[in-house]
C-alpha positions in Angstrom: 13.0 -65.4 150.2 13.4 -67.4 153.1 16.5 -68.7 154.8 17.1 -71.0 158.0 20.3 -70.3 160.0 23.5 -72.7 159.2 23.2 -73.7 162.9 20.0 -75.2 162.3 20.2 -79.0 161.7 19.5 -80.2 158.4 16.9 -82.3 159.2 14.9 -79.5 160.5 14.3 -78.6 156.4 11.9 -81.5 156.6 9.6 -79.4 158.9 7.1 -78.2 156.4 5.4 -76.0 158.7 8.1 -73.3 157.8 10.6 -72.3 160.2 12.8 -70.3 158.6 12.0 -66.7 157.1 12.9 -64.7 154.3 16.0 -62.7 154.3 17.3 -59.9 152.0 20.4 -60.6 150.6 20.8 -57.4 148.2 20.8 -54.6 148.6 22.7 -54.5 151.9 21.6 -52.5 155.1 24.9 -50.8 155.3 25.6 -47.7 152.8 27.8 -49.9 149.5 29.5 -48.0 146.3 28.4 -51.4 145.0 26.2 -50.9 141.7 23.2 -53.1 141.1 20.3 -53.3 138.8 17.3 -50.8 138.9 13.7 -52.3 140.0 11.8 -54.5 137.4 9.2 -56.8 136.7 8.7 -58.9 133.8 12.9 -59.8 133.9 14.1 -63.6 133.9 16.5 -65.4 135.4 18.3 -68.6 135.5 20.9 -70.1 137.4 24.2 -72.5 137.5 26.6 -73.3 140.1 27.9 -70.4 140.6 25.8 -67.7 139.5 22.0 -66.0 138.9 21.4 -64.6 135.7 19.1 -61.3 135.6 18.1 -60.5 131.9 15.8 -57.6 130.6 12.6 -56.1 132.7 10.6 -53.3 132.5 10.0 -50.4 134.8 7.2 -47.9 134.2 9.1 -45.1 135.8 12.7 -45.2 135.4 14.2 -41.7 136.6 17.9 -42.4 135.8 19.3 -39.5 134.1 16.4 -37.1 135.5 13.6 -38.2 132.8 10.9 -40.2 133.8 10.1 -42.9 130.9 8.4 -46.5 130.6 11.5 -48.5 130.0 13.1 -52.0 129.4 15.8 -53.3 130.2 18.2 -54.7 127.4 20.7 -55.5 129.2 22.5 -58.6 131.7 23.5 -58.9 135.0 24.8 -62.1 137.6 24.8 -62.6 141.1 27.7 -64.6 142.7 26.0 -67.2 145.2 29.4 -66.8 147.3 30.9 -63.5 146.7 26.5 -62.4 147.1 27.7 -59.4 144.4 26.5 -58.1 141.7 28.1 -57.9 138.2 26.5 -56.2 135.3 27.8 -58.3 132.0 29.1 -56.3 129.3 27.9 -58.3 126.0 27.0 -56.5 122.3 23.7 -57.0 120.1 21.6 -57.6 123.2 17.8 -58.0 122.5 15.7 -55.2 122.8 12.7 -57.3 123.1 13.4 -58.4 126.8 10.0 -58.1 128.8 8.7 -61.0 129.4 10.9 -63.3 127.4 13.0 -66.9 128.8 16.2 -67.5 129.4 17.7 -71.1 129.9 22.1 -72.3 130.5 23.3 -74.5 129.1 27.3 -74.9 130.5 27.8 -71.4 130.4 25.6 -70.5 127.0 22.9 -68.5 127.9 19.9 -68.7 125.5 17.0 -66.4 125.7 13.9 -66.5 123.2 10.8 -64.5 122.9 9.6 -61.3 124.7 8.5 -57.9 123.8 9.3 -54.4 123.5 7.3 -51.2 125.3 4.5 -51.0 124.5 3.8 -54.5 124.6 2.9 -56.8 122.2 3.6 -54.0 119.6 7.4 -55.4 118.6 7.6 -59.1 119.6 10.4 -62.1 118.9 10.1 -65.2 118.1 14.5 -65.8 117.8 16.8 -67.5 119.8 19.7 -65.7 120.6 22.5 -66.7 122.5 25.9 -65.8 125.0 28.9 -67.3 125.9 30.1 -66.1 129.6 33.6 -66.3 128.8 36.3 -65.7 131.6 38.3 -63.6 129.5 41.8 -61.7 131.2 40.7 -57.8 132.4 41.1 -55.7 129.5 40.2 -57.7 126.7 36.9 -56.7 124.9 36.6 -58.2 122.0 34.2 -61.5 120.9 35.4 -64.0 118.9 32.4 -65.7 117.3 34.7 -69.1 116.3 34.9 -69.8 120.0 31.8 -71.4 119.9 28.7 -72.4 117.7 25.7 -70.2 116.8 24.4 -72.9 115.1 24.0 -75.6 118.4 26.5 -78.1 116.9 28.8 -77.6 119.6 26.2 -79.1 121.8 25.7 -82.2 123.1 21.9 -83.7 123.5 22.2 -82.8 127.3 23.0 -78.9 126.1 26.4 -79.7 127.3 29.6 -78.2 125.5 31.5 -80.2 123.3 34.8 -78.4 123.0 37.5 -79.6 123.8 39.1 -78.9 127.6 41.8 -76.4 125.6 39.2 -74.5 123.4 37.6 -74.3 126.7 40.3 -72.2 128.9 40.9 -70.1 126.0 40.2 -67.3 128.3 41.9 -67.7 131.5 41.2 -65.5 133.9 38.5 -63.3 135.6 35.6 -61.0 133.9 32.8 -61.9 132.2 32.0 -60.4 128.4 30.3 -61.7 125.2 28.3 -61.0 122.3 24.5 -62.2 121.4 24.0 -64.1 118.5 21.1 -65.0 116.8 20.8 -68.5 116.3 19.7 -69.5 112.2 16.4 -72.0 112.4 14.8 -72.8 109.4 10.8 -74.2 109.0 10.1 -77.7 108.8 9.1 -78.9 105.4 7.1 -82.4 104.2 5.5 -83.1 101.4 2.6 -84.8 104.3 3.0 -81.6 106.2 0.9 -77.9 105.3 1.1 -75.0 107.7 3.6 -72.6 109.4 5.9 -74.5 111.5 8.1 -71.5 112.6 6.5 -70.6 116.2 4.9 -66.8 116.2 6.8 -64.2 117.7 5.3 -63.2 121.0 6.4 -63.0 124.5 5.1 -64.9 127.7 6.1 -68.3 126.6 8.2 -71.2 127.8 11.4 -72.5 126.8 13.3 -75.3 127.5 16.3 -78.4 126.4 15.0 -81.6 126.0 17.6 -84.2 124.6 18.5 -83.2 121.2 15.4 -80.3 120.8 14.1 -76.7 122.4 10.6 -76.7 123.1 8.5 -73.5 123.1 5.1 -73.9 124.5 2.4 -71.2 125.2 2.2 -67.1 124.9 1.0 -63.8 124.2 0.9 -63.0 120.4 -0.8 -59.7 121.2 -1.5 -57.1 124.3 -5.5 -57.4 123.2 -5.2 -60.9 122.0 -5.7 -64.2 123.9 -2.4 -66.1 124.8 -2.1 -69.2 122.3 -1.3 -72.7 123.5 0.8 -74.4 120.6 3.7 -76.6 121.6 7.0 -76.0 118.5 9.8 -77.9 118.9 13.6 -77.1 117.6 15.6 -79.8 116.3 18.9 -79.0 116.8 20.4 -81.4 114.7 18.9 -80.0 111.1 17.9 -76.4 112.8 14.2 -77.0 112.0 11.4 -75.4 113.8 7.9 -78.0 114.0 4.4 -77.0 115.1 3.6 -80.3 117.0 0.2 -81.2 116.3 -0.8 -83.4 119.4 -3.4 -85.9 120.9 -4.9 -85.7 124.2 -6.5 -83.4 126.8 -4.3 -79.8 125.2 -4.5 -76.8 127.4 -5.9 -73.5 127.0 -3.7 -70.8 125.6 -1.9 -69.0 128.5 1.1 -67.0 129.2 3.1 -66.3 132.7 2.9 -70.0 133.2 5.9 -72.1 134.6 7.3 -75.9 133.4 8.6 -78.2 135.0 10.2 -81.3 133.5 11.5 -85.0 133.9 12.9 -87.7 131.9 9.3 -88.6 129.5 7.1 -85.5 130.3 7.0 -81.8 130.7 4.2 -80.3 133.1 2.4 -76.8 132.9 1.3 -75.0 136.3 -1.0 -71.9 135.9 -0.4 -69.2 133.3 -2.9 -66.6 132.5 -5.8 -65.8 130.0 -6.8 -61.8 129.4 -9.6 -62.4 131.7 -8.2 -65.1 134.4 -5.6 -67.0 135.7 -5.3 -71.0 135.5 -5.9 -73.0 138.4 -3.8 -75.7 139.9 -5.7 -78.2 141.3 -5.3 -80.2 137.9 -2.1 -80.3 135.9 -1.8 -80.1 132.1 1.0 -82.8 131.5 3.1 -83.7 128.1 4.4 -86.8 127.3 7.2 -86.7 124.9 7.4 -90.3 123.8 3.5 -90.2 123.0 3.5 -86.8 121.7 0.3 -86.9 124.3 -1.8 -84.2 126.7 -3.2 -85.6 130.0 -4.6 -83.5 132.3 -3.6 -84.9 136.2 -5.9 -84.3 138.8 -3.8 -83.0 142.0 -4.6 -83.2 145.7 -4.8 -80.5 148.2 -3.4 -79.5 151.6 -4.3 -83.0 153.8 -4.7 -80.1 156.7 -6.9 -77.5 155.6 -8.3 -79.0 152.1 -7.4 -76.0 150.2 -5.6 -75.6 146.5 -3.1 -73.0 145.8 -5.0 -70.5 144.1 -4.9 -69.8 140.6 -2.3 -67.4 139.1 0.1 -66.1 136.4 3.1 -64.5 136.5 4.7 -66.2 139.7 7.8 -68.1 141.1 8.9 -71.6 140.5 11.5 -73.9 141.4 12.1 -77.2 141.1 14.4 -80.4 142.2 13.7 -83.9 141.3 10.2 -84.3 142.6 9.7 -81.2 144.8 8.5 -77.8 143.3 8.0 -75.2 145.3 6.0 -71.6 143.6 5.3 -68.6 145.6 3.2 -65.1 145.0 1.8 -64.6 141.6 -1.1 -62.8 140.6 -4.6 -64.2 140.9 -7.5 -62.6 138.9 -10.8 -63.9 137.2 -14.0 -62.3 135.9 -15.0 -61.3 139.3 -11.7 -60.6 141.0 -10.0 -57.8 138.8 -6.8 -58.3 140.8 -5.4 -59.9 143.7 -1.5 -59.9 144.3 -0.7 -62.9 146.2 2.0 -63.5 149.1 1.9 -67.6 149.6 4.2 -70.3 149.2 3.4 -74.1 148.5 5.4 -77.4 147.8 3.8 -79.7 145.5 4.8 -83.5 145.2 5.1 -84.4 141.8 5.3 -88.2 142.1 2.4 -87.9 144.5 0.7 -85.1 142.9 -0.1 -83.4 146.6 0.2 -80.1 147.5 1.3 -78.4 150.8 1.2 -74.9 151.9 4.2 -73.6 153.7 2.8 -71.6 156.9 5.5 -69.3 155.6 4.4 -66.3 153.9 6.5 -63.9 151.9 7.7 -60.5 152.5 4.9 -59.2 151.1 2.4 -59.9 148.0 4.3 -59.6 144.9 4.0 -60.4 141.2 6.3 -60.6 137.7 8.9 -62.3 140.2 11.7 -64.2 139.2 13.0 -67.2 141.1 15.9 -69.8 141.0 17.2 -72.7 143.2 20.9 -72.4 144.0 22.9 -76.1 145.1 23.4 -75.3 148.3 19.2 -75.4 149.0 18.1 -72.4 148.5 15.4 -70.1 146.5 16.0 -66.9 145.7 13.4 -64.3 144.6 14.4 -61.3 143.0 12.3 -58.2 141.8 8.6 -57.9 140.4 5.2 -55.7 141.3 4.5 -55.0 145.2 2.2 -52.8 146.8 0.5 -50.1 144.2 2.0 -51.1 140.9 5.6 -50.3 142.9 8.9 -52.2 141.5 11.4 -53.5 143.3 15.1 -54.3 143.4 15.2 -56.5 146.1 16.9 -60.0 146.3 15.7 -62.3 149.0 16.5 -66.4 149.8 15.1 -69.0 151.5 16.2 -72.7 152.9 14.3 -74.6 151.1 12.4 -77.6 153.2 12.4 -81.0 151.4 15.4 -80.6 150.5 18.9 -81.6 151.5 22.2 -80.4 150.2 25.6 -82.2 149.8 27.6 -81.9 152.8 30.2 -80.5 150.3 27.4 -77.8 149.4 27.1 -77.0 153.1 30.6 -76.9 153.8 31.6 -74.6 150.7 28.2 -72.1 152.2 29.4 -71.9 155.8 33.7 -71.4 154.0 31.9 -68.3 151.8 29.9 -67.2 155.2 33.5 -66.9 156.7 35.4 -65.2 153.8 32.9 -62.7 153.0 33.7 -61.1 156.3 37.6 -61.0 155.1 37.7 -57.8 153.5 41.1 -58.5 151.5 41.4 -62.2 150.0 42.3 -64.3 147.4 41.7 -67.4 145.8 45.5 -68.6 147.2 43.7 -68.0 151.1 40.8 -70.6 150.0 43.2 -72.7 148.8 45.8 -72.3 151.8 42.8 -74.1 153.9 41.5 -76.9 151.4 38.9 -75.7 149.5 38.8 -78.0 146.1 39.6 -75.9 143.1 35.9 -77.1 141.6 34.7 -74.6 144.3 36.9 -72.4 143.8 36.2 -71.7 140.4 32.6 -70.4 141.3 33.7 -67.3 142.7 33.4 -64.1 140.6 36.4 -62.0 140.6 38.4 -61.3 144.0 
């Protein structure tokens, strides 16, 4: 990813032409006991305040333990925006179907859905299971399952917790641990309605909170099998899973696409076919008040007249009306394969796009992305040159953007502290910091 310098005034983000560049947060240049995941592609990640979340992947030659083996990855990791460490998260029942399958937070309930086994599309999930991070005092390893709902009912329609503050602190102090639980859905049932409401399992999809629902759109059902494009939607006040049947302009079945959504719509951007990727110079659009598909026609770059090209399997972030993807792979029936290195800004409330003279470190695919509050993007993992993995963690100042100065102030404080080799959370406090910031550091 990309990053401009604190010194750098923040009006200078508005300068589209790109003149910041990426740089590699993790691993570090200099020799670190510190442990951190093993190359991937096909992970996902979300974020918070405080924290990335890295869950599953795949790696087609993973030596650990001197065997070479295709292998995913069941397992969970964070990275602390202000500590910039690591933390593998201990947790029971994880998923074993974690290639390619999406991860949302909610308040600090992770929920991932879908994905699939090696080899893929053999073993396949269509269940939501979720995780509490808990900040539990060091030595304690046990999960209580009555500190919080399986069932959703200790959400609000915003995904936001409603226990109270003293259920809340029930763990106190530092590490992280928790167990997954599946979450129990049922079909939706009519006497006016035939059909399977429950969405198939498969991996590839998208998954995200809307008001009082989880909507799954899109997907691979099969390795050899075109990627479906039904929309279901979970409502989690009665639990039920419903196969939307829709009006309008619906998309092609894809998979490897990205969403982005507002208030009234949810918008798809690329995604791939077995024998091409989707282009984005139109937009396949939802609205959820109309239960209605539009297609949007987009504009390209005003300076060169191009359109990003088209591609699966890339990065995307969003905030309010800027989204910004980057790399991706690009294929069609006369391109087998192109691994792509670009990064673009598109306008959602003008529906414009702009290419960032930026480019990444290299072409890369089966990336993951998130934004962070302070302005950035980072990028971790995915394909690189010759079907290579890699571990690597980069960020970059986003342009468009401008962060709170509280954002920028609590940035250039962790800058500072990092360098401290012995501190605590009393130093911090010694010189101001608000506890609310305070709070987002991983253990000292």
């Amino acid at each position: 990813m990309i990053i401009m310098s604190l010194e750098d005034d923040v009006n200078d983000d508005q300068n589209i032409s790109g003149s910041g560049k990426f740089e590699l947060i993790s691993p570090k240049k200099k020799v670190s006991d510190e442990t951190l995941p093993t190359r991937r592609s096909g992970h996902c990640t979300t974020s918070d305040e405080s924290d990335l979340y890295l869950f599953g992947g795949f790696c087609p030659r993973d030596e650990r333990n001197g065997v070479m083996e295709n292998r995913v990855f069941a397992e969970l990791w964070k990275f602390n925006f202000a500590t910039e460490k690591w933390t593998q998260i201990e947790s029971t029942d994880t998923p074993n179907t974690c290639a390619s399958s999406c991860i949302t937070i909610q308040n600090k309930q992770l929920f991932v859905y879908g994905g699939t086994s090696y080899p893929f599309g053999h073993i396949m999930s269509n269940t939501i299971r979720t995780l509490k991070i808990w900040r539990r005092p060091v030595g304690s390893s046990h999960c209580k399952r009555k500190k919080f709902s399986t069932s959703l009912a200790g959400l609000d329609a915003a995904g936001e917790s409603k226990t109270s503050s003293n259920e809340a602190s029930t763990f106190p102090a530092t590490a992280a641990a928790s167990c997954w639980y599946p979450i129990d859905t049922i079909p939706y049932y009519s006497s006016s309605y035939s059909g399977n409401s429950m969405p198939p399992r498969a991996y590839g999809q998208s998954m995200f909170f809307h008001e009082d629902n989880i909507y799954v759109f899109g997907g691979a059902v099969g390795y050899y099998s075109e990627p479906i494009s039904d929309l279901h939607r979970l409502n989690l006040q009665t639990m039920e899973w419903k196969k939307l049947i829709t009006s309008g302009n619906i998309p092609d079945g894809r998979y490897k696409q990205e969403i982005v959504v507002d208030e009234t719509r949810f918008y798809v951007f690329g995604g791939g076919q077995l024998n091409y990727a989707h282009s984005l110079d139109k937009i396949f659009a939802y609205d959820f008040n109309r239960n209605h598909w539009e297609v949007l026609s987009t504009r390209p770059d005003v300076r060169t007249g191009q359109y990003p090209k088209s591609r699966c399997s890339f990065g995307l972030v969003h905030k309010d009306q800027h989204v910004f993807i980057c790399g991706g792979r690009h294929y069609s029936d006369s391109i087998e394969h192109e691994s792509l290195s670009d990064f673009w800004h598109f306008n959602l409330n003008k529906l414009q796009w702009t290419e960032i003279s930026v480019q990444l470190p290299g072409p890369i695919y089966f990336q993951s992305t998130v934004a962070s509050p302070t302005g950035y993007m980072y990028m971790y993992g995915g394909v690189i040159s010759y079907g290579l993995r890699t571990s690597k963690l980069y960020k970059i100042r986003l342009p468009f953007l401008v962060p709170k100065l509280s954002e920028l102030s609590w940035e250039r404080v962790c800058q500072i502290f990092r360098k401290k080799k012995n501190f605590t959370r009393n130093d911090l406090v010694s010189v101001g910091v608000p506890w609310n910031f305070i709070d987002r550091l991983s253990v000292l």
